[in-house]
LOBA-740610 format. One record per residue (C-alpha): x, y, z; residue number from 1. Coordinates in steps of 0.02 Angstrom, whole numbers, plus 50000, padded with zeros to 5 digits. Last residue first. Example, Ala and Ser with C-alpha at 12.3 -4.5 7.8 and 13.67 -1.06 7.14 Angstrom:
{east:50684 | north:49947 | up:50357 | n:2}
{east:50615 | north:49775 | up:50390 | n:1}
This chain:
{east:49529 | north:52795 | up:55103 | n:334}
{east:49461 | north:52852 | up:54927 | n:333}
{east:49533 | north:52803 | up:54781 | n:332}
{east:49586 | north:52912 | up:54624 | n:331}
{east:49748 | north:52911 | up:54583 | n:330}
{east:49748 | north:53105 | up:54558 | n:329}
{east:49858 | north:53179 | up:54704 | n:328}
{east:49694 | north:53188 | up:54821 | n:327}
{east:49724 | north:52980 | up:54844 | n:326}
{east:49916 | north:53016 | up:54856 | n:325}
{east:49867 | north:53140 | up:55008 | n:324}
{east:49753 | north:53014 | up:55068 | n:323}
{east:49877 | north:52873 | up:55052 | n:322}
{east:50009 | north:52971 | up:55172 | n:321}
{east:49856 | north:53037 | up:55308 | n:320}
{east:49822 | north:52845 | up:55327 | n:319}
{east:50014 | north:52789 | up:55320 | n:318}
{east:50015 | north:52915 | up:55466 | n:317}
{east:49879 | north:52866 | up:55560 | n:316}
{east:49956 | north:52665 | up:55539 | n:315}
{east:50077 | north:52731 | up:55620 | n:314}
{east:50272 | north:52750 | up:55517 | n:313}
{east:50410 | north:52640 | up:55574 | n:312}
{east:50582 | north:52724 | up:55603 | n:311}
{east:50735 | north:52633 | up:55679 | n:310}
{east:50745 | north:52520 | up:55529 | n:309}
{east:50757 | north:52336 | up:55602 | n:308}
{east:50626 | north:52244 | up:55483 | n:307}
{east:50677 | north:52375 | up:55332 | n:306}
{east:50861 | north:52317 | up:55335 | n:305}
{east:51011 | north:52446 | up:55322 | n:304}
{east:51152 | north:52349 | up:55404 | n:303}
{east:51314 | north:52411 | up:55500 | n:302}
{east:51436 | north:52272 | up:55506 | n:301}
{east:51570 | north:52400 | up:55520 | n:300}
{east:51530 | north:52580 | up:55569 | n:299}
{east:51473 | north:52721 | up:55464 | n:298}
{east:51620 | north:52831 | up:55379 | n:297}
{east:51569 | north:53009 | up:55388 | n:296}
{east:51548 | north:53115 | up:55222 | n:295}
{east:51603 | north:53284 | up:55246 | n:294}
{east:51572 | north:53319 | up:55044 | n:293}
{east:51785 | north:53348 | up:55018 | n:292}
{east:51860 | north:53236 | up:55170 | n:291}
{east:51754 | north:53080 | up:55130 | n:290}
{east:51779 | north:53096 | up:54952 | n:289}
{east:51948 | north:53095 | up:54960 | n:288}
{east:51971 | north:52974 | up:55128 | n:287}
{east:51859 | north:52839 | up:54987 | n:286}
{east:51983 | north:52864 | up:54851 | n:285}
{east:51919 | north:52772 | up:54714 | n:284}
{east:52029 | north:52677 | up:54610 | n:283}
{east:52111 | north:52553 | up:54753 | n:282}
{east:51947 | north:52466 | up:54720 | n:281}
{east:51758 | north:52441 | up:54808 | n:280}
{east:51651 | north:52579 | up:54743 | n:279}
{east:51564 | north:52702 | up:54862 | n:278}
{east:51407 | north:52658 | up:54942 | n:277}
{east:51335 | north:52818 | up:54989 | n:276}
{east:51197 | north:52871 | up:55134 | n:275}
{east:51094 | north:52991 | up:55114 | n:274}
{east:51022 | north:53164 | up:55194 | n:273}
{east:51161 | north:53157 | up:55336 | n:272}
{east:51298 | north:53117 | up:55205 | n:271}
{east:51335 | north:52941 | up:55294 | n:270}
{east:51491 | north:52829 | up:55219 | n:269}
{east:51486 | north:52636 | up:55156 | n:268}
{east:51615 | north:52554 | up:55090 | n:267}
{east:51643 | north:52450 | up:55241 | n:266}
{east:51460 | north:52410 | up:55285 | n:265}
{east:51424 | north:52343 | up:55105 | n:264}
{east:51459 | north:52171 | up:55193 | n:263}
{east:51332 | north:52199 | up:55338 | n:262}
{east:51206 | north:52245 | up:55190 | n:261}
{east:51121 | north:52425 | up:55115 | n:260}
{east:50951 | north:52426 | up:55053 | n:259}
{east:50882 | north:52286 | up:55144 | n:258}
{east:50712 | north:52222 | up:55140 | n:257}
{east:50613 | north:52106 | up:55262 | n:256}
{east:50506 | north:51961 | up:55243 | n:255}
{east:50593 | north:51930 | up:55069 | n:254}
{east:50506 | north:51890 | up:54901 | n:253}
{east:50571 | north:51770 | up:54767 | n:252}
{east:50399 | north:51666 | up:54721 | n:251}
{east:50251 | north:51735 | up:54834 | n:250}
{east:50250 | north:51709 | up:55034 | n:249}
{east:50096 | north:51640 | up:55103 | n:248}
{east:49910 | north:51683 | up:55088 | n:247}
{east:49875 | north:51757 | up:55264 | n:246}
{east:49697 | north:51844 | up:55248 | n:245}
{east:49674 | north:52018 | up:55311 | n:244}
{east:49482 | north:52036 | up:55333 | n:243}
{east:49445 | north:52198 | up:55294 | n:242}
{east:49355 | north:52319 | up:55429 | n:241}
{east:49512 | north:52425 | up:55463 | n:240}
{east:49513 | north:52485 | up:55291 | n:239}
{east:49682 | north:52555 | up:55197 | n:238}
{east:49751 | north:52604 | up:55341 | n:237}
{east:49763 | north:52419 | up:55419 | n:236}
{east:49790 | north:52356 | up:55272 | n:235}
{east:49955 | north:52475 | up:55285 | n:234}
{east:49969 | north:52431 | up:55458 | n:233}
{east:49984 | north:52229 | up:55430 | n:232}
{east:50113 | north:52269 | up:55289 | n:231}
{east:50219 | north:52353 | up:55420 | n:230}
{east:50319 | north:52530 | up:55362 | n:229}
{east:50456 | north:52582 | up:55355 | n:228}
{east:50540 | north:52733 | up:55364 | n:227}
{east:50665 | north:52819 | up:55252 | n:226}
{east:50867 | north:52874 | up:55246 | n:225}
{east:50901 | north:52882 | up:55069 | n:224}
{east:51017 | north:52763 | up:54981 | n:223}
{east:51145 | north:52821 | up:54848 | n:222}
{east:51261 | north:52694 | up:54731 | n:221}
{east:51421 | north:52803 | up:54724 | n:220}
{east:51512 | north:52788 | up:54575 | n:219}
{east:51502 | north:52967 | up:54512 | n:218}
{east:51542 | north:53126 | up:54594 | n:217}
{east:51369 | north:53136 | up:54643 | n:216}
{east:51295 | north:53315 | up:54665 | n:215}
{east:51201 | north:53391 | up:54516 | n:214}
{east:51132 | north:53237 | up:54452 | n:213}
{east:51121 | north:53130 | up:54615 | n:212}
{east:51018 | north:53288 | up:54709 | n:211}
{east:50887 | north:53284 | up:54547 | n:210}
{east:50887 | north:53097 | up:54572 | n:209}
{east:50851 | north:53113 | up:54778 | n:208}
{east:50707 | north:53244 | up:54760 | n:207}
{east:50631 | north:53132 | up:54615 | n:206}
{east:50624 | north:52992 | up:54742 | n:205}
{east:50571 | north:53118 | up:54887 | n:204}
{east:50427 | north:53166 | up:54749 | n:203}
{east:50376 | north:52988 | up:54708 | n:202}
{east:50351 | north:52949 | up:54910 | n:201}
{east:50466 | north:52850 | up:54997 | n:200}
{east:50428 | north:52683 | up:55109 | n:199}
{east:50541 | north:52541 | up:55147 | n:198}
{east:50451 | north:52372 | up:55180 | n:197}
{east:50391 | north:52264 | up:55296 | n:196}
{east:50312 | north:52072 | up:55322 | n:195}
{east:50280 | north:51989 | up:55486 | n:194}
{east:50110 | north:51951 | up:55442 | n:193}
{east:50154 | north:51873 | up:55276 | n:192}
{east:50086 | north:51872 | up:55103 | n:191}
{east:49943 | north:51967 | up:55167 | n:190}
{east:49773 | north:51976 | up:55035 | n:189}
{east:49664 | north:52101 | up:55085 | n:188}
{east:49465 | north:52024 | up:55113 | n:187}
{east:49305 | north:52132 | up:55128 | n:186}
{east:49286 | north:52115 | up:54944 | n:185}
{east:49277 | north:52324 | up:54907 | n:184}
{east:49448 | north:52335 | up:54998 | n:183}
{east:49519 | north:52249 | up:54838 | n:182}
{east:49549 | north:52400 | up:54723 | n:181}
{east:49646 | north:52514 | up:54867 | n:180}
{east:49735 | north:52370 | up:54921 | n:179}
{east:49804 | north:52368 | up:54748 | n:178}
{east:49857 | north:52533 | up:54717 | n:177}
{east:49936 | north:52500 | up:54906 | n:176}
{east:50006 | north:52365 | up:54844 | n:175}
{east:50137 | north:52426 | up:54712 | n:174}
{east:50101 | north:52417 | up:54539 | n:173}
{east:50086 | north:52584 | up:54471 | n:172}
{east:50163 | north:52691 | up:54625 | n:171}
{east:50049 | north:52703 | up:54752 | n:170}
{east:50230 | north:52751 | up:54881 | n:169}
{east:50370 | north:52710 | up:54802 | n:168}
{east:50452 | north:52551 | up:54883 | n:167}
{east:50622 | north:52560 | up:54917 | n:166}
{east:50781 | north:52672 | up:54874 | n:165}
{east:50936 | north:52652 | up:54772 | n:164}
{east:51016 | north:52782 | up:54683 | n:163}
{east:51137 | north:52755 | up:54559 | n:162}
{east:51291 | north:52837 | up:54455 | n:161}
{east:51364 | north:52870 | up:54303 | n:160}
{east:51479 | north:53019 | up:54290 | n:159}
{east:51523 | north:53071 | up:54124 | n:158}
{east:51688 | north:53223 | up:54078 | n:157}
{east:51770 | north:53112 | up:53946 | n:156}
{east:51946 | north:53086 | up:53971 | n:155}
{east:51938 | north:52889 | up:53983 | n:154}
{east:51743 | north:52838 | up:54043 | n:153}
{east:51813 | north:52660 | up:54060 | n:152}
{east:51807 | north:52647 | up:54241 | n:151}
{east:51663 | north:52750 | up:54276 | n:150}
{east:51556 | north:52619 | up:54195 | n:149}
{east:51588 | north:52514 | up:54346 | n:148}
{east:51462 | north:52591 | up:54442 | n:147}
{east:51329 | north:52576 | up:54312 | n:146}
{east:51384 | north:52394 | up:54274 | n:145}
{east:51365 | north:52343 | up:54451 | n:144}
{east:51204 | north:52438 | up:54472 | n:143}
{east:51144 | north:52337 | up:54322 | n:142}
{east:51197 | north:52176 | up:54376 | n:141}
{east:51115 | north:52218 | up:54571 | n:140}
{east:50950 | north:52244 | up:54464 | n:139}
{east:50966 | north:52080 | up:54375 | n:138}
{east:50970 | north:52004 | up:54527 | n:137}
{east:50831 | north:52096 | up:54626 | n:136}
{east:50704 | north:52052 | up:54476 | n:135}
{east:50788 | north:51868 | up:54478 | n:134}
{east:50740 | north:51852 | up:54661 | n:133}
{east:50841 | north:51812 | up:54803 | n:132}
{east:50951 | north:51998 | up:54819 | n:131}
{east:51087 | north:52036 | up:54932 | n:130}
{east:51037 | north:52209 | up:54909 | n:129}
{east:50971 | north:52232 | up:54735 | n:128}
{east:50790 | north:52195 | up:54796 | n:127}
{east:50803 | north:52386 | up:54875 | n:126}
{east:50793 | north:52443 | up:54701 | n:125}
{east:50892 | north:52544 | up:54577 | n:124}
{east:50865 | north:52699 | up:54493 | n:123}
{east:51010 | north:52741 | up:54351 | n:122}
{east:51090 | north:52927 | up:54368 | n:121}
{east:51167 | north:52979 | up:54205 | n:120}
{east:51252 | north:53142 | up:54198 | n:119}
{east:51380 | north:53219 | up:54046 | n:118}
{east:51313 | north:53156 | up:53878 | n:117}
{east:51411 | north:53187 | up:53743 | n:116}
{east:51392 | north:53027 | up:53645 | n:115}
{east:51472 | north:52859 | up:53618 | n:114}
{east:51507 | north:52828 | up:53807 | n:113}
{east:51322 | north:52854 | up:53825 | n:112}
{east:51278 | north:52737 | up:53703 | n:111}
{east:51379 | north:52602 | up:53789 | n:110}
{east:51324 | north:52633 | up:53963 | n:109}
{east:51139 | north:52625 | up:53877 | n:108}
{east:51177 | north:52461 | up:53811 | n:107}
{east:51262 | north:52401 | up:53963 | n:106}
{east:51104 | north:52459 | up:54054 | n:105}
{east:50980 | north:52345 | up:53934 | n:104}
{east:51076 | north:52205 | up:53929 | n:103}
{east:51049 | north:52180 | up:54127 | n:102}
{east:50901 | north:52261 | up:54160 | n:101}
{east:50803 | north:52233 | up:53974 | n:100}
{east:50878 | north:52068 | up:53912 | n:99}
{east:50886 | north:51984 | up:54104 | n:98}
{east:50704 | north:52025 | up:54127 | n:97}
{east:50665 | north:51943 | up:53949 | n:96}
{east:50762 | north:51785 | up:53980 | n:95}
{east:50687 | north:51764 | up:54160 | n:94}
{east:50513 | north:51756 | up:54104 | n:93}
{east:50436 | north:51670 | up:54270 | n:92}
{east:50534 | north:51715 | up:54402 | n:91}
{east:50516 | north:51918 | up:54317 | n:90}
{east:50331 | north:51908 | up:54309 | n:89}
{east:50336 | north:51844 | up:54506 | n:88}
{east:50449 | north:51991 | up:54540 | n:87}
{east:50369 | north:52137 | up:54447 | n:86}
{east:50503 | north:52275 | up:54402 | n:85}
{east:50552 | north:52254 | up:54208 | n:84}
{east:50643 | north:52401 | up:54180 | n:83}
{east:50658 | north:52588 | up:54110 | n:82}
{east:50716 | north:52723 | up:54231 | n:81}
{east:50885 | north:52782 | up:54185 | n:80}
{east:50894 | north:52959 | up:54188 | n:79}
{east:51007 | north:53029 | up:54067 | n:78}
{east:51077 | north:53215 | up:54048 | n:77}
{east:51181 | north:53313 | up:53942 | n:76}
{east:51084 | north:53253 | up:53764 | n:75}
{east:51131 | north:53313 | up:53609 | n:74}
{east:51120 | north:53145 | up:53519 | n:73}
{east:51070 | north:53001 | up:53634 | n:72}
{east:50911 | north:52964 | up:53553 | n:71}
{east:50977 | north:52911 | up:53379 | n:70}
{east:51113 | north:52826 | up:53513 | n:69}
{east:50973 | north:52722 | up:53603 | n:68}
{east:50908 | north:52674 | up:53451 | n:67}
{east:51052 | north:52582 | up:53396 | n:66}
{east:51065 | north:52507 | up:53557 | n:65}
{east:50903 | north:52438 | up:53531 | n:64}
{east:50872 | north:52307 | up:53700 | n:63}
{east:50839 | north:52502 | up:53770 | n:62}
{east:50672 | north:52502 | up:53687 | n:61}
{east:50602 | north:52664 | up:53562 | n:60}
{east:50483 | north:52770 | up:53541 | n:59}
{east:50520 | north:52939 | up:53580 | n:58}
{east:50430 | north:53080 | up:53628 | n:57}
{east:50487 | north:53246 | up:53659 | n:56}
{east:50461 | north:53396 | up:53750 | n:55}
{east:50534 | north:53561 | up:53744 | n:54}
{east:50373 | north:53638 | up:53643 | n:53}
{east:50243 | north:53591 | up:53802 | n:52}
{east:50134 | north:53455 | up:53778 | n:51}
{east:50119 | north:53343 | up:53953 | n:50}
{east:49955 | north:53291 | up:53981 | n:49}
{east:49898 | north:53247 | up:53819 | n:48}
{east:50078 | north:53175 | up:53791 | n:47}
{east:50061 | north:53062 | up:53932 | n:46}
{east:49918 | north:52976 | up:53843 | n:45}
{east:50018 | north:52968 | up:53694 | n:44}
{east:50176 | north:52881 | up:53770 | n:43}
{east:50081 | north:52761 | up:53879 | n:42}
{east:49999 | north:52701 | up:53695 | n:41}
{east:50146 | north:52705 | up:53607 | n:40}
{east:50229 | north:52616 | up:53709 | n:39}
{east:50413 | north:52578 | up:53710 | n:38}
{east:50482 | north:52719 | up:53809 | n:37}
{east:50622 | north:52870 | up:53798 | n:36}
{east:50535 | north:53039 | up:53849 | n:35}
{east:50641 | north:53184 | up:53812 | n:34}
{east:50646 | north:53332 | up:53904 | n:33}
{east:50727 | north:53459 | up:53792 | n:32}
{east:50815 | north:53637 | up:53808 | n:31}
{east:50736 | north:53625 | up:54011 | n:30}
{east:50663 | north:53784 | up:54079 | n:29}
{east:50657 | north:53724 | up:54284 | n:28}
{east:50537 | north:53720 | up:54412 | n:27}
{east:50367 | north:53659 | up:54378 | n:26}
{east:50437 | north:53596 | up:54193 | n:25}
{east:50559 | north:53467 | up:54294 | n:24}
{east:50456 | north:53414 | up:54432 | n:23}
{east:50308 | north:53385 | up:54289 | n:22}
{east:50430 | north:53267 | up:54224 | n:21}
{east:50499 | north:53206 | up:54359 | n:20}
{east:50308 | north:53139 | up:54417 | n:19}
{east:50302 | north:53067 | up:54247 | n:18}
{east:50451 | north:52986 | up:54236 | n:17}
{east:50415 | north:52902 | up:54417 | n:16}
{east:50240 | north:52831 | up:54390 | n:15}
{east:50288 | north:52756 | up:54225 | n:14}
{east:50303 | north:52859 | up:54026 | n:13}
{east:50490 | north:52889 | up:54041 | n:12}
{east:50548 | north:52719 | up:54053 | n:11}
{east:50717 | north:52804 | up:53995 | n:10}
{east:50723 | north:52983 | up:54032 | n:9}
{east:50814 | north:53113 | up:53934 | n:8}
{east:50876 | north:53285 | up:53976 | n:7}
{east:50929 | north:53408 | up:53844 | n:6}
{east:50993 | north:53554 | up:53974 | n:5}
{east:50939 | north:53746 | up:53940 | n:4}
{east:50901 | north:53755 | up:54132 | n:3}
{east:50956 | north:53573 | up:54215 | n:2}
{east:51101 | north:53623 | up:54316 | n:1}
């Protein structure tokens, strides 16, 4: 599926386009892998890391739709990666979120329509589900536009679809980065005590986009089935001697994340390694789908929430996870 494929990824230059990236050239012979970011700087570090003859480097910013279809030409694949992820920066510059998610994805959609490209899987976020922040907002527009893409595609053999997970584990941004940098003042900051998460590591995520690509039929947003894990235990991990200090809730965060609600219950189905929320519309014929990838309808009401997941990982096991992260090249000891 992706040997002799142009293949580009938008937000190429973060945590996760760099980890598909080297996914990519470990195991496949791409035609192209181009990398589809706004900075320079991100884009010429990863270059001295990443300089084989099928890659390529583009500057450019999906607000430009323009640029997006200079990109666009000759390319089968699309992996929509580029956003504006942190919640408090988001609450606070709402125009610029809403330009890049929101405007952002229809220009892409757009692009793509006006090109030949065959796959685009767009990563979501578990803030999309029944979201309270503007970050989680914005993100639920996209996947909403992504999904409905398939509508207009007329004759042309796309698929657009997304996959939606939780937090990546030490990804550029993410607490345990942090917790990593503040164990050294004897103090970890805790939002809330009662506070969890959904835990995957960069290579299930990449894992789960390469499956989307060669598997979804497109429409399906795509959840993976992953622990949790407590804030409390990941401090814990991080250095048992810290003081964890209760600071209160930040702007737009939850206690608990979902990934899929009560309400998305109904258009929900289980594939054993995922679960997929199929659109909502006499168009797509859920029985179909259900009957040709053995897809099992999960009950009504059911709810994918991080606080009532039936898989927690120890705080052993969030120890040996960091390490192995740690030894990956990020640099902290635990």
């Amino acid at each position: 599926m992706f040997d002799n494929k142009s293949i580009l990824i938008t937000g190429g230059t973060g945590s996760f386009g760099k980890h598909f990236t080297k996914t990519i050239l470990e195991n496949y012979k791409p035609k192209k892998l181009i990398i589809f970011s706004r900075d320079e700087l991100k884009q010429f570090e990863m270059q001295q890391e990443f300089n084989v003859p099928c890659m390529r480097y583009f500057i450019g910013d999906v607000r430009d739709q323009a640029r997006l279809r200079r990109a666009l030409e000759g390319v089968d694949i699309v992996i929509h990666a580029a956003a504006l992820k942190q919640v408090p920066s988001a609450e606070y510059n709402p125009f610029e979120c809403i330009k890049t998610n929101v405007l952002g994805a229809q220009n892409l959609i757009e692009a793509c329509l006006d090109t030949d490209v065959k796959r685009v899987v767009a990563l979501s976020t578990d803030k999309a589900a029944a979201p309270i922040n503007l970050y989680g907002a914005t993100k639920l527009c996209s996947d909403k536009l992504f999904v409905a893409a398939n509508n207009i595609k007329g004759e042309r053999g796309i698929r657009f679809s997304v996959v939606r997970y939780g937090n990546v584990m030490c990804s550029r941004g993410s607490v345990i980065p942090y917790f990593l940098k503040q164990r050294k003042t004897g103090v970890l900051p805790i939002t809330d005590p009662d506070m969890t998460r959904f835990n995957i590591s960069l290579q299930e995520g990449v894992d789960m986009v390469l499956w989307a690509v060669e598997n979804a039929w497109g429409g399906e947003v795509l959840v993976p089935k992953i622990p949790s894990y407590r804030i409390t235990d990941v401090a814990t991990a991080i250095d048992s001697g810290c003081e964890q200090s209760i600071i209160g809730l930040r702007a737009g965060e939850k206690i608990h994340e979902e990934m899929i609600t009560s309400s998305d219950s109904y258009n929900t189905v289980d594939l054993g390694l995922y679960y997929a929320i199929l659109p909502a519309g006499a168009y797509y014929n859920a029985q179909d789908y259900c009957e040709k990838t053995g897809a099992q309808k999960v009950a009504a009401g059911f709810c994918y929430n991080s606080g009532s997941n039936e898989r927690f990982l120890t705080v052993d096991e969030l120890r040996s996870l960091i390490q192995i992260h740690v030894d990956s090249g990020y640099g902290y000891g635990v």
